[in-house]
Backbone bond lengths (Angstrom), bond angles and torsions (degrees), N, CA, C in turn:
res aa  C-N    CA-C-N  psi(-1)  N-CA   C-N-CA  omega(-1)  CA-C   N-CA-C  phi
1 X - - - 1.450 - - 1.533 108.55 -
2 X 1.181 107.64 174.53 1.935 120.56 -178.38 1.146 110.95 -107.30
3 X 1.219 120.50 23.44 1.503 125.59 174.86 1.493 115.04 73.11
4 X 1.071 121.01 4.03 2.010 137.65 162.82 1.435 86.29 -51.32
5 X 1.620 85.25 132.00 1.464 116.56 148.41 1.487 128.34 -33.09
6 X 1.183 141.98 112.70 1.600 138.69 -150.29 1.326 99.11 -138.78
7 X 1.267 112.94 128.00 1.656 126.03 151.17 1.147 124.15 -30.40
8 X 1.672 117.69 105.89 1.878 106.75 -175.04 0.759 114.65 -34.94
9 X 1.317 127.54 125.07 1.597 133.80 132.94 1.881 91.22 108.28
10 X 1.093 122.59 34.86 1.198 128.67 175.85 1.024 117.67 -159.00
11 X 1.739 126.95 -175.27 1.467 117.42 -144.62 1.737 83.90 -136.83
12 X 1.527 124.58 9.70 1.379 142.45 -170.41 1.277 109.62 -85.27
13 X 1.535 127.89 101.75 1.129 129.45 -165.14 1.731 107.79 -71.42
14 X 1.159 130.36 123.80 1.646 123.18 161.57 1.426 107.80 -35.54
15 X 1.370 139.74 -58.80 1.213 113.23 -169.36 1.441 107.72 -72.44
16 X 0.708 115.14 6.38 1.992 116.73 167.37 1.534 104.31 -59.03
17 X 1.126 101.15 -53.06 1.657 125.17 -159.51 1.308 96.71 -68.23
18 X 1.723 118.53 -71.98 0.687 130.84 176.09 2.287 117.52 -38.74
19 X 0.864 99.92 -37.23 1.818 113.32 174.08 1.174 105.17 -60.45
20 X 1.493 118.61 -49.74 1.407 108.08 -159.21 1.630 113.25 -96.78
21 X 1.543 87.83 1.96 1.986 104.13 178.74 1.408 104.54 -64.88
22 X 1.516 111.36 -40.98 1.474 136.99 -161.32 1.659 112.14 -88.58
23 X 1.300 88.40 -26.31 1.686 90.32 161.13 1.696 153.38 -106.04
24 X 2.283 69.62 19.24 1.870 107.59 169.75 1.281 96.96 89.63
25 X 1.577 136.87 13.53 1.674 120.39 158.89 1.366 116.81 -65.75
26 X 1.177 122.30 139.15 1.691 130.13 171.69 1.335 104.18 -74.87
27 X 1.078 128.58 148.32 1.338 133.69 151.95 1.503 120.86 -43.88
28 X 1.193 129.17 -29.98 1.891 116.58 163.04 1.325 89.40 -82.35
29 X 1.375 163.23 -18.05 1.111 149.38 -149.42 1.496 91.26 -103.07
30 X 1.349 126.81 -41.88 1.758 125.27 177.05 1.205 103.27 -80.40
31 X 1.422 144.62 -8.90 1.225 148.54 -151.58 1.696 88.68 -116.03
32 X 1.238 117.78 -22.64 1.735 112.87 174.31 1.347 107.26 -92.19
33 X 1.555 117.79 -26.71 1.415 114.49 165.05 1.660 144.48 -75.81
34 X 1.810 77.40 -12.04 1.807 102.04 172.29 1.436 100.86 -146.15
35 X 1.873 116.53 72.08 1.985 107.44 170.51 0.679 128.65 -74.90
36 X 1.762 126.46 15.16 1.078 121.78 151.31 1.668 131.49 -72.30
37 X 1.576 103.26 -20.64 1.435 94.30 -178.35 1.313 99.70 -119.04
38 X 1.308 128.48 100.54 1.629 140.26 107.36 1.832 104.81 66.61
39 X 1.001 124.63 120.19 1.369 123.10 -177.54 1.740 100.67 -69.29
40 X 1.613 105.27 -22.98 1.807 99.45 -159.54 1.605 85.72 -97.04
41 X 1.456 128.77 -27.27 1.268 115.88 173.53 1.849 117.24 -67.08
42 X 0.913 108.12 -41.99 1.719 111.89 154.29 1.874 118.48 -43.95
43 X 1.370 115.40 -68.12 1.240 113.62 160.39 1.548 136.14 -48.01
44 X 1.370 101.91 -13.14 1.479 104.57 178.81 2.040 85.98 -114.61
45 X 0.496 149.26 23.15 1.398 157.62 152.18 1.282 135.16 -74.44
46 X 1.716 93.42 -54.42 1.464 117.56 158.93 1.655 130.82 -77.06
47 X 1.251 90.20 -36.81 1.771 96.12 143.40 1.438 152.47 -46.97
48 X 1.322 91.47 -45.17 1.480 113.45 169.39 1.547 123.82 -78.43
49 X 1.851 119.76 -18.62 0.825 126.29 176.42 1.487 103.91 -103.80
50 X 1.195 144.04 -12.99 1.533 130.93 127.21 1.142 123.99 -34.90
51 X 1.169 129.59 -57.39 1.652 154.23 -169.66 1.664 79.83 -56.19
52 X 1.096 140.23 -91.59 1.418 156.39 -156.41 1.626 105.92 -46.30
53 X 1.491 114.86 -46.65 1.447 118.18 165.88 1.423 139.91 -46.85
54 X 1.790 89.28 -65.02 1.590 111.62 142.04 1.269 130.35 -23.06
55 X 1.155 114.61 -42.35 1.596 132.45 -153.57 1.356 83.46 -99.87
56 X 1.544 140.40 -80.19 1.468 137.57 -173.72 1.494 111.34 -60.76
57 X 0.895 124.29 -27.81 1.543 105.48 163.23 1.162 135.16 -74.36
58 X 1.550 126.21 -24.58 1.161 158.41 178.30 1.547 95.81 -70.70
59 X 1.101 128.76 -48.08 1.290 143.92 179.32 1.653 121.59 -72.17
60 X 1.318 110.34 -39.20 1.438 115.18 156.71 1.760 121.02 -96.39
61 X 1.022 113.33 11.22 1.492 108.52 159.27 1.692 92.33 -90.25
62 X 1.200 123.10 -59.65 1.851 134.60 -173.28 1.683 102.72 -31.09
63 X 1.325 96.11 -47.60 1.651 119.09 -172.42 2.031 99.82 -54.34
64 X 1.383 92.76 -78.49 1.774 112.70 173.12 1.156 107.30 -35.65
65 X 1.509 139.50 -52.99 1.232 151.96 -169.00 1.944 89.11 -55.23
66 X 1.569 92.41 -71.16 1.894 95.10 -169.26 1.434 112.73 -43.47
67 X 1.388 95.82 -41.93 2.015 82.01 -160.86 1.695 103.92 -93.84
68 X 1.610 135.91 7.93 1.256 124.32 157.98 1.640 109.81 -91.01
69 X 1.822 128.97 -17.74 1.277 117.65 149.31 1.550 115.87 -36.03
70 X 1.530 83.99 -56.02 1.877 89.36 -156.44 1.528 105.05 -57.74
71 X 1.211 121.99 -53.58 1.303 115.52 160.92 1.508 137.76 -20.18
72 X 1.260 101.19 -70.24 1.534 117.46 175.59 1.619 104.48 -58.50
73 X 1.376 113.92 -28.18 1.982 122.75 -177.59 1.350 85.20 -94.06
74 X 1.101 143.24 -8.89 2.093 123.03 174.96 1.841 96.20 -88.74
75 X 1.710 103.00 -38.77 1.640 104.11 -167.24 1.562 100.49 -51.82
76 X 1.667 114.78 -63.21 1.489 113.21 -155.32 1.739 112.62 -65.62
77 X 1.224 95.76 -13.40 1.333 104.08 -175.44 1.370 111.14 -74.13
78 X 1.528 130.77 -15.46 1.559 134.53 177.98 1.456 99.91 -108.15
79 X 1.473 132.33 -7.58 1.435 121.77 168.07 1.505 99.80 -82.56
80 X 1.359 90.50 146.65 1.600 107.35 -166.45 1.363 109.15 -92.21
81 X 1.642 153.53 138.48 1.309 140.15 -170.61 1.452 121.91 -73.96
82 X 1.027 124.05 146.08 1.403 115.90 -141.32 1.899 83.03 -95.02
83 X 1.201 115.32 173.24 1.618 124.07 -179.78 1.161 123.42 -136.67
């Protein structure tokens, strides 16, 4: 494998899952294409890779937020105080 994110205990990459979500498969319908893994192990799959999105985006807005403070705190810092 390429080091992708994989379905516990399987060799089923999430964006697999995720591909064929996008190409209108249901979850029993991917769950007939892989019966080994569990319709609720799929659903908690797809969860978790929300959860993970959430989490990095949340994290680069936090990010954006810091470095246009810092900015705006480098600007006032070269305006000189007025008298």
């Amino acid at each position: 494998m390429s080091g992708d994110p994989v379905i516990a205990g399987t060799r089923v990459p999430i964006s697999r899952i995720l591909f064929l979500l996008k190409e209108g498969y249901t979850l029993e319908a991917i769950h007939e294409e892989y019966p080994h893994i569990s319709t609720e192990a799929l659903s908690g799959a797809i969860d978790e890779a929300i959860a993970v999105l959430k989490h990095t985006l949340h994290a680069k807005k936090v990010s954006q937020i810091y470095i246009v403070a810092r900015r705006e705190h480098a600007r006032t810092d070269e305006i000189p105080a007025s008298e």
